[in-house]
Each structure stands twice: as structure tokens, then as C-alpha cells.
N, C-alpha and C positions, 0 to 999 in steps of 0.2 A: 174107601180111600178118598181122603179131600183131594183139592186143585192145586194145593198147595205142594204136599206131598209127592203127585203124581209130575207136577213140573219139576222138582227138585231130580224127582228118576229120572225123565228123559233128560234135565241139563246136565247128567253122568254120563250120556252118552256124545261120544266127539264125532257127530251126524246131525244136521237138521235134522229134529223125528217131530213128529203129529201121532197122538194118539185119539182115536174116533172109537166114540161107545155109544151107549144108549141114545136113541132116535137117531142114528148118522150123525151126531153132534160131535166137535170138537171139544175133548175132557180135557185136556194140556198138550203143552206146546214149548220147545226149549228156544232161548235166544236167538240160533240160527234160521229155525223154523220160522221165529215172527220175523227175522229180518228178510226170507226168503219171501213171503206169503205174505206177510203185513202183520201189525201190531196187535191188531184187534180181533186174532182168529176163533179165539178159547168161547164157546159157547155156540158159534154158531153153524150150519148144516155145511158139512165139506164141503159139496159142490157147489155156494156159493164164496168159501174160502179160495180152494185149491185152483177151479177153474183151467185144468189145462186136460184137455182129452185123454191121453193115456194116460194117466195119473189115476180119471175118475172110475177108468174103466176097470183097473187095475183093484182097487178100493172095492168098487162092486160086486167084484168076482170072486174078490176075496172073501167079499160080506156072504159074498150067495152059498159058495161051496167048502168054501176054510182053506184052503189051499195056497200057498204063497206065491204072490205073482210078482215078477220085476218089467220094469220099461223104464223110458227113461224122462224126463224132466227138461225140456230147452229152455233158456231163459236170458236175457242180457240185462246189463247192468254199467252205466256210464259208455255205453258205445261198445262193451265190450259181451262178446257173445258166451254165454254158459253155459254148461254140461252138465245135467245130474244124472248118475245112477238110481234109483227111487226101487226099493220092495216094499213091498205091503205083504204084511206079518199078520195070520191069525192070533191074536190073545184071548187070555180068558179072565174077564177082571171081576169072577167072580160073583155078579150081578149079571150074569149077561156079558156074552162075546164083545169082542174088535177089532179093532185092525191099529196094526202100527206101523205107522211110513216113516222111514228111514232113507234122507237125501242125500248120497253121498258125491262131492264134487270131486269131478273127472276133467276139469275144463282144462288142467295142465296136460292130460294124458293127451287128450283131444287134440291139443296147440301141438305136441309133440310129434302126433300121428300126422298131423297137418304138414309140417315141417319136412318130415321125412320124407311124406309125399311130390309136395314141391322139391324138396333137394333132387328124387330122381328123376322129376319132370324136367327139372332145368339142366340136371348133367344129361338126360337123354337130348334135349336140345341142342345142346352146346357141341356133343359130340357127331350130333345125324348131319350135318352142313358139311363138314369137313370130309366125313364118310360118304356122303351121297356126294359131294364132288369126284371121290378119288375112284369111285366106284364108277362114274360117269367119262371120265378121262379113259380109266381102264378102258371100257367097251370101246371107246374109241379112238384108244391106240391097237386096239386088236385087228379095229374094222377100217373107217375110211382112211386113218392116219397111220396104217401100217408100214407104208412106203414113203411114207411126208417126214423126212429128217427134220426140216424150219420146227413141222407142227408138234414133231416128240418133244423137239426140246423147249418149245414153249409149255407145251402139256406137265412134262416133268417138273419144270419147274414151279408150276401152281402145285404140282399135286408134294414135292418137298415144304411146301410152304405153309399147306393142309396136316402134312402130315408132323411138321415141327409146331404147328398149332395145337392136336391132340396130344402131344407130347408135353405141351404146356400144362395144357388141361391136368393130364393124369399128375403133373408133377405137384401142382398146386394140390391140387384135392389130397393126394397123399403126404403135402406138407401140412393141409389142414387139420387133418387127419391124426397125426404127429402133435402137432402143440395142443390140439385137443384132449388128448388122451395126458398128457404132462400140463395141464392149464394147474391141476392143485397144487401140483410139486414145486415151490419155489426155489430155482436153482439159487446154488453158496459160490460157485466160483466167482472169482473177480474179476472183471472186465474195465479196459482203460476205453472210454467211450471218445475220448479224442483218438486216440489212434485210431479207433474200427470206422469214424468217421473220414480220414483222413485217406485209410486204406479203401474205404469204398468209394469216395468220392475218385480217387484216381483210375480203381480200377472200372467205373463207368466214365470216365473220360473221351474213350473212341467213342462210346456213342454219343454225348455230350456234342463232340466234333462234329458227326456226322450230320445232327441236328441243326449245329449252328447255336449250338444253347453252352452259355458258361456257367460254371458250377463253384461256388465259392464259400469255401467253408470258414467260419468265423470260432477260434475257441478262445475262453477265458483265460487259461494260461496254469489255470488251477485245476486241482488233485479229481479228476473223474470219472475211478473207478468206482463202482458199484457190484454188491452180489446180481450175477448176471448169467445167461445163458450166451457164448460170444456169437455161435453159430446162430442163434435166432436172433441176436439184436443186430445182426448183419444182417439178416434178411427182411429187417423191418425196415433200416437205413436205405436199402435198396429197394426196395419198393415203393420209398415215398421221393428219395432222388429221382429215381427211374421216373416215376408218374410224371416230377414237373416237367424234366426233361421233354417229355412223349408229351404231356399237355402244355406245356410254356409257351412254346412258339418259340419259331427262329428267330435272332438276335435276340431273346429275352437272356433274365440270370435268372438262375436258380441258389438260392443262399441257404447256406446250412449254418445253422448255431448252437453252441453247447453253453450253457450256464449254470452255476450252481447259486441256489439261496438257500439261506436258513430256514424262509418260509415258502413252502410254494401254498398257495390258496387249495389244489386242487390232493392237496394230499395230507393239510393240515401239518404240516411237518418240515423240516428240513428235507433238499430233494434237487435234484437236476434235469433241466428240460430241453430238453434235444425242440427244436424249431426248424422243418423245410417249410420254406415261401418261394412260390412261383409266380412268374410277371404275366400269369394265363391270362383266359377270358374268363374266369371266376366261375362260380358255381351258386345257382340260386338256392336262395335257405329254405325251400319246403323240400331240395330233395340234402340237404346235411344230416337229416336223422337217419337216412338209409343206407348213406354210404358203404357203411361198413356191412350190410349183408351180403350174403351170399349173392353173387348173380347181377346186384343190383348196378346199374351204367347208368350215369345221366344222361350219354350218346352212345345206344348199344352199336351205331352204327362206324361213328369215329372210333370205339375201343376194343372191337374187333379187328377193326384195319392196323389200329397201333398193335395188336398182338395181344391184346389186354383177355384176361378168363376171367375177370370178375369176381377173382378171389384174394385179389392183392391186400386189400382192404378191411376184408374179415379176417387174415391171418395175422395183420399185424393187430387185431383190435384183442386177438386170444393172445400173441407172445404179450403183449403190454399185459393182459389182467395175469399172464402167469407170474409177472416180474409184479404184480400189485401196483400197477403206473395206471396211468387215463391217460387217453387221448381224447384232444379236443380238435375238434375244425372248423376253424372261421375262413368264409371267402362269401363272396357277393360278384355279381355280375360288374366285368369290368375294372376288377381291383385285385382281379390273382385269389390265389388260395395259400392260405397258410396251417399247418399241420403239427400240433404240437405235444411231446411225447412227454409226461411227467415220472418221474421216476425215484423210488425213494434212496437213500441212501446204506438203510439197512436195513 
């Protein structure tokens, strides 16, 4: 069997493979394979090709006893870390035994594994503060504070406070939860997005008051229904109101705007772009790419206190991709933040 040949079989298989024969030499190698290990593998002795310890150990083992052995492959690549499955396959190519490695990339399953991980470390977090509060109050409305009327009702009242904080928590996760599992479905009904503006802007008004922050919505005057979900495009309106508000500061505005173009740049197309701007202390650009994750706070300390779970952000970034829109956010230290939803037309 030529080099020729033998590469054409392994670039049939959709795996980095290496096949090793006579003298521990590398006999062919598929695209994948040189991109993973380098160009120039085909000819020369694995172990100074392959060069990673379980890999060589694997190969060996397999050389010694026939028997297929799997481990695995770590490797990175522009900053970013990789994952390979790797078995090594007795063959028989007829001239004399070999082995054939087979890399299969697992780096998404990994990042998946990863995610999930973190996901329960951060709800475990999020939830133990509130609970080791109310569990600490408990004991001590049992014990010193049994007969301390002042101190019940101060007590109580943290512990409602705690307890409408977890109640936060579950609701969001379980709204995450929701637009995730419906992110492919693009809803059909029609939504007029100046009214659902106009309707949420009034109905956060008291707290708007309570802040000290105005709220001032701006529409075109033109047609801006879209195929839409109403329930979720109100909870995305409300969560980006809500935030200036929570983050504006008193005597700031908060401006809301609806627009329609023939082109929006971000959607290649005709489209309407919903716009909150608030008069904040702005947001520095190395943390704008994170916003929208799970957990992630610029001030986990200020948006705990505001009531904030740190999921406001990731849910409105899933209802936007169900409806096929982008969000963009521009702000900088000092000049507010501005949040804007693109949205297509049909």
C-alpha cells in the first residue's frame, strides 16, 4: 500500500487519524492529523511526532500486546484550551502490525460540562447567603430574641427581604429556563412594540418615583408591530427600564426609543430598534462582553443590594436570539450606558 493511498483512507475518516507501521514510523496522516501534530509527520518515529505522554503510552501498549487502548489528548490553540478523545487501534497492514490513532474532539462537550458545572456553583452560591441568613435569624428568634418584640420585627423583616430575594432567584432561572427551551421557535403573533413600551414604562413608574429617576419614552409615530412573543418582549423592556432606573441614579432620565429603518446595519435588512439610555456612571469596555452571562455583575456588591440575580441580562440576550434580533451595548465610564435591541420586521 503507497502513502498515497493510505492518506486518501484515513482523509475518509472525519477524525484526526495517524497511522504508525513499520519501525514505529508514521506511514500516513489525514489533514486534521497534520493540523493537530504538524505538517511534516509522515515518515518520522511517533514519539518524536506525537510528544504527549498518554498518547505515547497508549501507542506502546498497544504495539506491545494488540489490545486497544483510549486516553486522552489536552492541547490549546489561539488561547483556547482542547479536548481530544485519542484510541489507539491494533491493524494489520499486511506487512506487519500497527496502530491507528484516532483524535476525536470533545472540546465542546468539555465547555458544556464546564458550564453546567459553574451554572450549579453560582446558583449554589447565590442561594446559600440568603438561606444561611434566614437560618441564622431563625435560631435567634428561637433563643435570645424570643421575647424582644423591636428585635422580631427587625429580624422579620431581613429575613422577607432574603426570602423575596430567593424567590427572585427561582423565578428568573425558571424564566431562563423557558426562553431557552423555545430560543429555536420563532414566535408569529404580532406585537405593537410602542404600546408594550408605553404599557411598561407606566407600569414601572412608582418605582421610577421612588428613585427619583424619569422615564421618557420616545416613538416614531409609525407602524411597530413585528412577529413577536408579547410576554417575553415585555420582560426584556422591563429589565433594561428596570436596570437604568436601579443603575441611573437619582435625578437622572432614563429614555426609551422605538425606530423603524429600511436598513438596520445589524440585521442586514429592514428592522426596528428598540434603544434604553441611562444618565449612569457607565460601564468599562472589558467587562461589555460579559454582560450578558449568567451570574456575571460588574458590582456584585451594588446589585445584590439593588435586588439584581444576575440573570436579567442573559435572558433578555435568549428572548432577542428567539425573535432573530442582536443586542448591542455601548457605555463607557461616565457617559451612561446605552442598550439597543434590533429586531427584524419579518
Amino acid at each position: 500500500m503507497t502513502e498515497a493511498f493510505l492518506t486518501q483512507l484515513l482523509d475518509a475518516i472525519p477524525l484526526a487519524a495517524v497511522l504508525i507501521g513499520r519501525g514505529e514510523r508514521i506511514l500516513a496522516s489525514n489533514a486534521q492529523a497534520r493540523s493537530l501534530l504538524g505538517s511534516a509527520i509522515v515518515g518520522r518515529h511517533f514519539i518524536t511526532a506525537i510528544r504527549h505522554p498518554a498518547v505515547l503510552d497508549a501507542v506502546e501498549g498497544c504495539l506491545r500486546d494488540g489490545n486497544s487502548r483510549r486516553t486522552r489528548h489536552l492541547s490549546s490553540e489561539s488561547g483556547r484550551d482542547l479536548t481530544y478523545n485519542v484510541t489507539a487501534s491494533r491493524i494489520d497492514l499486511g506487512v506487519g502490525e500497527g496502530v491507528l490513532l484516532c483524535y476525536e474532539d470533545v472540546t465542546s462537550l468539555e465547555q458544556a460540562g464546564q458550564m453546567r458545572r459553574d451554572f450549579v456553583a453560582n446558583v449554589s452560591h447565590e442561594l446559600r447567603t440568603p438561606l444561611t441568613a434566614l437560618l441564622g435569624f431563625i435560631e435567634t428568634l428561637r433563643g435570645p430574641a424570643r421575647n424582644d418584640p423591636a428585635a422580631q420585627d427587625r429580624f422579620l423583616t431581613i429575613m422577607e427581604r432574603e426570602a423575596h430575594r430567593m424567590e427572585r432567584l427561582v423565578r428568573d432561572l425558571l424564566s431562563l429556563s423557558r426562553v431557552e427551551a423555545e430560543e429555536r421557535v420563532r414566535p408569529k403573533d404580532r406585537v405593537d412594540l410602542g404600546g408594550l413600551a408605553t404599557s411598561v414604562a407606566r407600569a414601572l413608574e412608582p418605582v421610577a418615583q421612588e428613585s427619583d429617576v424619569k422615564i421618557e419614552v420616545d416613538l416614531a409615530g409609525v407602524d411597530m408591530k413585528i412577529p413577536g412573543d408579547e410576554d417575553q418582549l415585555r420582560q426584556v423592556m422591563t429589565n433594561l427600564i428596570e436596570n437604568g432606573v436601579k443603575y441611573g441614579g437619582p435625578g437622572k432620565t432614563v429614555s426609551v426609543s422605538i425606530s423603524r429603518a429600511e436598513v438596520v446595519p445589524a440585521l442586514r435588512g429592514p428592522g426596528i430598534e428598540i434603544t434604553v439610555a441611562d444618565q449612569g456612571p457607565g460601564i468599562e469596555l472589558v467587562h461589555l462582553p460579559r454582560l450578558t452571562e449568567r451570574f456575571y455583575r460588574v458590582d456584585s456588591h451594588r446589585s445584590r443590594e439593588m435586588g439584581g440575580t444576575g440573570l436579567g441580562l442573559a435572558i433578555v440576550k435568549h428572548i432577542v436570539n428567539r425573535h432573530r434580533g442582536r443586542l448591542r451595548i455601548d457605555s463607557e465610564p461616565g457617559a451612561g450606558s446605552r442598550f439597543t435591541i434590533s429586531l427584524p420586521l419579518d
